[in-house]
VEXMITI-336723 format. One record per residue (C-alpha): residue in one letter; chain; x, y negated, z. Coordinates in Angstrom, 1 decimal. Example, Ala and Ser with C-alpha at 12.3 -4.5 7.8 and 13.67 -1.06 7.14 Angstrom:
<atoms>
+--------+--------+--------+--------+--------+
: residu : chaine :     px :     py :     pz :
+--------+--------+--------+--------+--------+
:      a :      A :   12.3 :    4.5 :    7.8 :
:      s :      A :   13.7 :    1.1 :    7.1 :
+--------+--------+--------+--------+--------+
</atoms>
This chain:
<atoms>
+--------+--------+--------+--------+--------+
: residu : chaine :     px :     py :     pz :
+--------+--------+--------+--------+--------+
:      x :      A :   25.2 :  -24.2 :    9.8 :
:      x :      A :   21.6 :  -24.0 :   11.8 :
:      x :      A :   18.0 :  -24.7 :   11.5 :
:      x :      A :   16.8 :  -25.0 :   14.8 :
:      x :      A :   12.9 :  -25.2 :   14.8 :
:      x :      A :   11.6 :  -26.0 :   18.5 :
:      x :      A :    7.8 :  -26.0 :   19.8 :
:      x :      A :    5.4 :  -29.2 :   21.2 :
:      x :      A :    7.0 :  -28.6 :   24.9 :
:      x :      A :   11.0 :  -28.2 :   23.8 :
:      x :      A :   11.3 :  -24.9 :   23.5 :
:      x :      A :   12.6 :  -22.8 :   21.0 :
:      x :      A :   10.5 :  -21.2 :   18.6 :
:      x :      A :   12.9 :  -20.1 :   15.8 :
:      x :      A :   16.2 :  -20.3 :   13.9 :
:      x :      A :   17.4 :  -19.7 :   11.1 :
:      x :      A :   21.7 :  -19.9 :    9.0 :
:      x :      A :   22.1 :  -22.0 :    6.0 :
:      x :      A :   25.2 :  -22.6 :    3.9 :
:      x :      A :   26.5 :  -22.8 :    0.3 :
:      x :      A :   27.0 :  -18.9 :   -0.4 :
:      x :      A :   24.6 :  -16.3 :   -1.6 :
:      x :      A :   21.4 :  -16.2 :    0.1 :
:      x :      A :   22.2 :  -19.2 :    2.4 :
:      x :      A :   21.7 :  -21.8 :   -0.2 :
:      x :      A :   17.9 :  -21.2 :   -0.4 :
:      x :      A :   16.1 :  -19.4 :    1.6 :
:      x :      A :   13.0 :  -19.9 :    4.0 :
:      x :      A :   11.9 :  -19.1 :    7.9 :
:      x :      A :    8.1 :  -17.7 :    8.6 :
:      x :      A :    6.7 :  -19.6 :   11.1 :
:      x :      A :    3.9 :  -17.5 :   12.1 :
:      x :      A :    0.5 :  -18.2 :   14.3 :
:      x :      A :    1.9 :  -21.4 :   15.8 :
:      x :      A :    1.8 :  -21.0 :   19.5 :
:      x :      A :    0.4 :  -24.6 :   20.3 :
:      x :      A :   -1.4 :  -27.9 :   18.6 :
:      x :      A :    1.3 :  -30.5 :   18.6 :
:      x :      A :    4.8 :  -32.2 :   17.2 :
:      x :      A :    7.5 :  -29.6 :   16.4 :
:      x :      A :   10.8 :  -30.3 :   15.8 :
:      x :      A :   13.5 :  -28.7 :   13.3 :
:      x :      A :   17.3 :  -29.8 :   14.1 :
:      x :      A :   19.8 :  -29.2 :   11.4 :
:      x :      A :   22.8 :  -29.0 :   13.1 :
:      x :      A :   26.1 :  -28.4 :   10.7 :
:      x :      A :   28.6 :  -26.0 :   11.6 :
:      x :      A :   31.9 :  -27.7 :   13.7 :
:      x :      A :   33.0 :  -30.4 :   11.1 :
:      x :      A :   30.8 :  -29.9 :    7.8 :
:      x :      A :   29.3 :  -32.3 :    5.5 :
:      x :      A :   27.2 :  -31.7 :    2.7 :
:      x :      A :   23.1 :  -31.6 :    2.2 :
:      x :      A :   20.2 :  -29.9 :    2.6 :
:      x :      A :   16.6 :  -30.5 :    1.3 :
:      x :      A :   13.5 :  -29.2 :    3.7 :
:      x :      A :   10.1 :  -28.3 :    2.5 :
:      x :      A :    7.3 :  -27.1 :    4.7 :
:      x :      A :    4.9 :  -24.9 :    3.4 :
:      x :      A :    1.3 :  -23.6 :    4.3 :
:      x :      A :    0.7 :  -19.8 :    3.2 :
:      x :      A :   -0.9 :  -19.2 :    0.5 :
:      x :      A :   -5.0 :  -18.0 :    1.2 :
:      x :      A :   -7.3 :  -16.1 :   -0.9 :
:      x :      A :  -10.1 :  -13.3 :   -0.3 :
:      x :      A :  -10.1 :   -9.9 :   -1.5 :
:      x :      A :  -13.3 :   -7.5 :   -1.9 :
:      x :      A :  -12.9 :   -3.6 :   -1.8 :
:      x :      A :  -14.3 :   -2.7 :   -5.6 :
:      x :      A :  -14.2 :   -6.5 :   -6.8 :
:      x :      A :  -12.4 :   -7.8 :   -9.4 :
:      x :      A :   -8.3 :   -8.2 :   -8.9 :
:      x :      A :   -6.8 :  -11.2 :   -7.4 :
:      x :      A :   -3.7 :  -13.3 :   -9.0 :
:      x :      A :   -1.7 :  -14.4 :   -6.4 :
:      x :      A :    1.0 :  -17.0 :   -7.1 :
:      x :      A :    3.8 :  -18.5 :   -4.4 :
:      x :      A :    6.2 :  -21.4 :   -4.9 :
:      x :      A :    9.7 :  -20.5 :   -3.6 :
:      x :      A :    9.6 :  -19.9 :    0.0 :
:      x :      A :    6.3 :  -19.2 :    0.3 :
:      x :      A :    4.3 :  -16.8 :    1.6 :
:      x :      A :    0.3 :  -15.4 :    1.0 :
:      x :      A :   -2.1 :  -14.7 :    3.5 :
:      x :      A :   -5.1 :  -12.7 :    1.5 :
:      x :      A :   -8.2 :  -11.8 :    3.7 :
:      x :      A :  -10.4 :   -8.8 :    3.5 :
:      x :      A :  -13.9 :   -7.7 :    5.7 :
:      x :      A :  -13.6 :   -4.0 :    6.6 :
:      x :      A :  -15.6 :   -1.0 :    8.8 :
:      x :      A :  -14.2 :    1.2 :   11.1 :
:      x :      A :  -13.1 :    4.6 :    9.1 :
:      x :      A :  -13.2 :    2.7 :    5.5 :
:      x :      A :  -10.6 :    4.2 :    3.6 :
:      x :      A :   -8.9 :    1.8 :    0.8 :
:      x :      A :   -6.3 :    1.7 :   -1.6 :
:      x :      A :   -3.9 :   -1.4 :   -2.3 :
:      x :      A :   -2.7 :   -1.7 :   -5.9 :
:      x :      A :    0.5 :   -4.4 :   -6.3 :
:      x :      A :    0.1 :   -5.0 :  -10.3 :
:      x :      A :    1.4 :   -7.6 :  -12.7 :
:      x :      A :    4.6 :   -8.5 :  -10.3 :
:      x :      A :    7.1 :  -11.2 :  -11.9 :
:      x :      A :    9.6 :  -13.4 :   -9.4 :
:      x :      A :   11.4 :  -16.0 :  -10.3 :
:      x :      A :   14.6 :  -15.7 :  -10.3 :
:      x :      A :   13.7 :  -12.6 :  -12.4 :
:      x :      A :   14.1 :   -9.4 :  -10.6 :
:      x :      A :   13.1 :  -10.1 :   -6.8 :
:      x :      A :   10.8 :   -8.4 :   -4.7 :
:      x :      A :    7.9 :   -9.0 :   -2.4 :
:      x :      A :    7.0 :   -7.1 :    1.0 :
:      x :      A :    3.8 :   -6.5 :    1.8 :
:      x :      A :    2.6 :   -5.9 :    5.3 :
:      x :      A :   -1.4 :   -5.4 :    5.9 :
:      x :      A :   -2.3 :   -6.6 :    9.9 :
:      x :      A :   -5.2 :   -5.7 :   11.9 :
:      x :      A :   -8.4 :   -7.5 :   13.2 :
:      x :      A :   -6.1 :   -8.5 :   16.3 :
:      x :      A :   -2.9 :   -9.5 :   14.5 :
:      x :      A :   -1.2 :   -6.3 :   14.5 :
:      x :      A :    0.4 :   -4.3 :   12.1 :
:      x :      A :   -2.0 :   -1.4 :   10.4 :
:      x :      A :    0.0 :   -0.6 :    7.5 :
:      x :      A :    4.0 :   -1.6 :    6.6 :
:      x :      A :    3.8 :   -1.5 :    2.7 :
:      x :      A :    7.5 :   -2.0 :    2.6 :
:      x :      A :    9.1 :   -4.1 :   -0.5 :
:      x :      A :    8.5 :   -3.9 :   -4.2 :
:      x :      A :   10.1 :   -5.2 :   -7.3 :
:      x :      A :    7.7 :   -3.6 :   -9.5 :
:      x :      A :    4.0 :   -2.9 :   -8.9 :
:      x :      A :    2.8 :    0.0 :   -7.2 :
:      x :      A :    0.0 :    0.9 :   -4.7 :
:      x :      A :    0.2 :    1.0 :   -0.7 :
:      x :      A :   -2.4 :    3.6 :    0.7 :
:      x :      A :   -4.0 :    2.2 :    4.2 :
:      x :      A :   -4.3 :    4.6 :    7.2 :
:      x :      A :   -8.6 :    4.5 :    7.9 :
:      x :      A :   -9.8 :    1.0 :    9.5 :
:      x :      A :   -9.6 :    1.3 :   13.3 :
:      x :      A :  -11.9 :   -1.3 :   13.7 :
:      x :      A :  -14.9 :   -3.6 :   12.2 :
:      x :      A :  -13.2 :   -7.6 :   11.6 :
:      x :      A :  -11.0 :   -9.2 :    9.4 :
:      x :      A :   -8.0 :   -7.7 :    7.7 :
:      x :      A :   -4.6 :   -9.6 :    6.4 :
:      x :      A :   -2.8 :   -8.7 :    3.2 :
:      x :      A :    0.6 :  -10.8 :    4.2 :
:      x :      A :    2.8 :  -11.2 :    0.8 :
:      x :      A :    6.2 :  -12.2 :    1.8 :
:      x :      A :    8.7 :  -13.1 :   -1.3 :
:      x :      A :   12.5 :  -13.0 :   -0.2 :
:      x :      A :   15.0 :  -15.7 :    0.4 :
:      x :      A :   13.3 :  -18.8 :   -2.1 :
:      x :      A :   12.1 :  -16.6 :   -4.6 :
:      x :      A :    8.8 :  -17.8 :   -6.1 :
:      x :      A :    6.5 :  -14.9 :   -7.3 :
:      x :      A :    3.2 :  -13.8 :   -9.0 :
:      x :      A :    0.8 :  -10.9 :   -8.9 :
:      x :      A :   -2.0 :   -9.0 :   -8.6 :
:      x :      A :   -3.8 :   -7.5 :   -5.9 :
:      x :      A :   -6.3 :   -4.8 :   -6.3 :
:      x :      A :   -8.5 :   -3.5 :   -2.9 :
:      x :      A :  -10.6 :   -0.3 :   -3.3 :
:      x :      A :  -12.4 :    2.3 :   -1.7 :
:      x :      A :  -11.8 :    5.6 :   -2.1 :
:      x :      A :  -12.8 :    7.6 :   -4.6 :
:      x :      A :  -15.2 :   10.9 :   -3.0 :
:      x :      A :  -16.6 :   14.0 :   -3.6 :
:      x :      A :  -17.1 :   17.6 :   -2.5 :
:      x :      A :  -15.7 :   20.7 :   -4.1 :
:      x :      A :  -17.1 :   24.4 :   -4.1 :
:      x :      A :  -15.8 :   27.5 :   -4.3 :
:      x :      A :  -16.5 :   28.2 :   -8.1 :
:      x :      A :  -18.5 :   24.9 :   -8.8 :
:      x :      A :  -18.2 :   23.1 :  -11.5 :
:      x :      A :  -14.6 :   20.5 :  -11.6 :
:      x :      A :  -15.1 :   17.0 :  -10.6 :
:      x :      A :  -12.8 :   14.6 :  -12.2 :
:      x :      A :  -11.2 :   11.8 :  -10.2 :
:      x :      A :  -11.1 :    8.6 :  -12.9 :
:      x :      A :  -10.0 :    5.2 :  -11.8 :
:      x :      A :   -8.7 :    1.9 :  -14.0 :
:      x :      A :   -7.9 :    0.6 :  -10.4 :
:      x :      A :   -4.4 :    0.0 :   -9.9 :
:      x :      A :   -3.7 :    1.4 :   -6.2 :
:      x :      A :   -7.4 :    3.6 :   -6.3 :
:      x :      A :   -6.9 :    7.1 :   -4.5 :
:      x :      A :   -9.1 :    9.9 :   -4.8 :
:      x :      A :  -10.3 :   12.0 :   -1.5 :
:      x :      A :  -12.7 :   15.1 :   -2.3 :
:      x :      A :  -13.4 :   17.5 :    1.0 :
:      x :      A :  -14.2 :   21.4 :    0.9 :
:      x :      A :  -15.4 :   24.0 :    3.4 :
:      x :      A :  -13.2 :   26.6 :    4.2 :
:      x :      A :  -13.2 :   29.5 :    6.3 :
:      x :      A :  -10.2 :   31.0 :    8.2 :
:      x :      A :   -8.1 :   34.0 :    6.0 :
:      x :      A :   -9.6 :   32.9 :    3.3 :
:      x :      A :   -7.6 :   32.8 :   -0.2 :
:      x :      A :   -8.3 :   30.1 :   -2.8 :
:      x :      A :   -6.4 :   28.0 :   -6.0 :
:      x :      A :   -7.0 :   24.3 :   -6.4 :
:      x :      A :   -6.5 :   24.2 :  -10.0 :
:      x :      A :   -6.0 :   20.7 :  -11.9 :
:      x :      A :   -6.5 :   19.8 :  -15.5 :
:      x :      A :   -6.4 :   17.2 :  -18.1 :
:      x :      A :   -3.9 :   14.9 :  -16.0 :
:      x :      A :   -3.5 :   11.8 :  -18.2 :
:      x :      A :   -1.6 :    9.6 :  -15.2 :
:      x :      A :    1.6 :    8.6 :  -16.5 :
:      x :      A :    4.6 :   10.7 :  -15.3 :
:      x :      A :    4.7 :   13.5 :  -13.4 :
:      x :      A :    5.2 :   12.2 :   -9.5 :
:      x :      A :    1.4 :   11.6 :   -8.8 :
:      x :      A :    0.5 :   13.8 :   -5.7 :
:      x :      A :   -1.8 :   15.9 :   -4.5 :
:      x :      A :   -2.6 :   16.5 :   -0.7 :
:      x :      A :   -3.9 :   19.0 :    0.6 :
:      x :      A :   -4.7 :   18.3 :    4.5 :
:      x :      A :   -6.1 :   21.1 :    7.2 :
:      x :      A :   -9.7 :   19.9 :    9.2 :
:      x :      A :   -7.2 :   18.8 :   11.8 :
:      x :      A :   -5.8 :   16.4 :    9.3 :
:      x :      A :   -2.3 :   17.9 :    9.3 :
:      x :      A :   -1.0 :   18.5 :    6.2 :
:      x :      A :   -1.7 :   21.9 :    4.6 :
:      x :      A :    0.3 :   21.6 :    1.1 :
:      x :      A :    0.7 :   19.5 :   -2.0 :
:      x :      A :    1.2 :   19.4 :   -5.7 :
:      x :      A :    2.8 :   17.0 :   -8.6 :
:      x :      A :    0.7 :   16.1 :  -11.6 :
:      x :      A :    0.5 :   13.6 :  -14.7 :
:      x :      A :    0.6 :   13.9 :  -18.4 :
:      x :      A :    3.8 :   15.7 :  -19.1 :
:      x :      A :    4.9 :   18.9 :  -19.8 :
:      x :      A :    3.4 :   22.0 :  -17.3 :
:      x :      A :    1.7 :   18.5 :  -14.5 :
:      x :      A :   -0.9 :   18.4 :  -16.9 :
:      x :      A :   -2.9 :   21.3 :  -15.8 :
:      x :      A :   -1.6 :   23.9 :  -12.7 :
:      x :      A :   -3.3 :   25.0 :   -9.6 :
:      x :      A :   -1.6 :   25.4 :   -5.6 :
:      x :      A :   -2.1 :   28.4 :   -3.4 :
:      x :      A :   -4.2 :   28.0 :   -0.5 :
:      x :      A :   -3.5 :   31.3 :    1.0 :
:      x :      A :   -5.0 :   32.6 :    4.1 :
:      x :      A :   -6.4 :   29.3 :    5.2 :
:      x :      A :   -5.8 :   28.7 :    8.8 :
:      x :      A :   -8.9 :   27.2 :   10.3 :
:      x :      A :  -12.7 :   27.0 :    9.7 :
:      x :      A :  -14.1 :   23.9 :    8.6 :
:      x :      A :  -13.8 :   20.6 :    6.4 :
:      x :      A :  -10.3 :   20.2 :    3.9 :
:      x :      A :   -9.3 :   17.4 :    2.6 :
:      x :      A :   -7.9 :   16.6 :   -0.9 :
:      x :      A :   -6.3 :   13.5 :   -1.2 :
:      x :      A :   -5.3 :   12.4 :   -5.0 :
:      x :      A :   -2.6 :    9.5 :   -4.8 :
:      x :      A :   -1.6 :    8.5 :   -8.2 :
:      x :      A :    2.2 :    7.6 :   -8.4 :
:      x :      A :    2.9 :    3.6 :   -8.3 :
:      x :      A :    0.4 :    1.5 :  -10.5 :
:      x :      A :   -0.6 :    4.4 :  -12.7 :
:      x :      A :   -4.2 :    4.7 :  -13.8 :
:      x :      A :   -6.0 :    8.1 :  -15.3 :
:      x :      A :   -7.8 :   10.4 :  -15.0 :
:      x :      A :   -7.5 :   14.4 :  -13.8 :
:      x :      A :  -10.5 :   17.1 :  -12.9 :
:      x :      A :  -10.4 :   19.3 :   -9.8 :
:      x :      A :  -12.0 :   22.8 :   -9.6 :
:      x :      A :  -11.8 :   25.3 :   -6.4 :
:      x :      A :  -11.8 :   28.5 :   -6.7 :
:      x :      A :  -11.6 :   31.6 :   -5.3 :
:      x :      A :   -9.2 :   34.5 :   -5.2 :
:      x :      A :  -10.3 :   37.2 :   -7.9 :
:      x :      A :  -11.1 :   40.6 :   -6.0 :
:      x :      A :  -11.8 :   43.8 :   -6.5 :
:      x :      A :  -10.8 :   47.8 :   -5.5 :
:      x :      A :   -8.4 :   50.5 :   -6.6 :
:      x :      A :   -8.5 :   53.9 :   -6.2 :
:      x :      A :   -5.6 :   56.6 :   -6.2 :
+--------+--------+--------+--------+--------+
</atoms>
């Protein structure tokens, strides 16, 4: 059986199956950025010689603002639909998503969230989640208006949370003093730079990891922005405190090191740099 939804002039715009099994029963069709100002039409047309029903709801998305380092936003959708949460951002800003406090009804559903650009289109696939967890943005291309789209599945209603923040920043020396990375931001990342110099030797060493778990990462990224190594850390067992090997950097100039907490954990952990121990022998 079909939904046939056609635009002002005739056309088609979309379709969409319905039925009486599994995910046919319910479901919904996004009709996204309308292409005209006029009377659509949707044409249910059963399948050769079925009978039955069907009930038909149309629904506006959801709206709501979020603020990079403001207070969380509770988002809830009926069944079918979707969320449209706005955000004003610079070109470069680097920002954190955290998904928290996810329940769907029927109980264990999901939500995908896509973030789109100033221009509609698509900076960041989150991908789906049943649970909450955090989607890292690539840095704003552009100065505008950003969309957080929250799409629930099939009919499912759902509730959450959305968190927005900037990164978290600092600069580590050779030998300084550790700088610990704190957040109680659901999705927060931490990004602390260095100068290095080509062939030289050093040890990121970590210490009092108190993130749940032990899958929260640490990247370590080359001044080109490739990706130089990484590390797992949290609050069990040997994550809690260890260091990585930079050996023999390859290049001169600014490293990146990017903390990315695992899901919706929050903590804390303290980063030092420091340099390879030297010294001389003699026969």
């Amino acid at each position: 059986n079909m939904l046939y939804i056609y635009k002002p002039d005739g056309t088609q715009l979309s379709y969409a199956y319905f039925g009486n099994s599994g995910s046919y029963v319910a479901s919904a069709v996004d009709l996204i950025n309308l292409p005209a100002t006029g009377t659509y039409t949707v044409f249910v047309d059963p399948y050769q010689a079925n009978v039955g029903q069907v009930s038909l709801q149309l629904l506006a998305d959801a709206t709501g603002g979020l603020t990079a380092d403001g207070s969380s936003m509770s988002a809830t959708l009926s069944a079918g639909q979707n969320g449209d949460y706005t955000f004003s951002g610079t070109a470069g800003q680097r920002l954190g998503l955290g998904i928290g406090s996810l329940a769907t009804t029927p109980a264990g559903g999901s939500v995908a969230v896509t973030v789109y650009g100033p221009t509609g289109t698509t900076l960041v696939s989150c991908g789906g989640y049943s649970a909450p967890g955090n989607c890292n943005l690539p840095a704003l291309p552009a100065a505008g208006t950003y969309t957080v789209k929250v799409e629930p599945p099939n009919a499912s209603a759902a509730s959450l949370t959305l968190t927005l923040s900037n990164d978290v920043t600092g600069v580590l020396t050779v030998g300084g003093a550790a700088q610990t990375f704190s957040t109680a931001r659901v999705g927060q990342n931490g990004r602390y730079t260095f100068s290095g110099t080509a062939g030289q030797n050093l040890s990121l060493a970590w210490s009092g990891a108190t993130f749940p778990g032990s899958s929260n990462m640490l990247y370590i990224y080359k001044p080109d922005g490739t990706q130089l190594s990484y590390a797992y850390f949290g609050n069990s067992g040997s994550y809690v405190a260890s260091a990585v090997d930079l050996i023999n950097l390859p290049a001169t100039g600014t490293y990146t090191v990017f903390v990315d907490p695992y899901q919706a954990n929050v903590g804390q952990v303290s980063l030092q740099l420091l340099a390879d121990a030297t010294g001389g022998l003699t026969a």
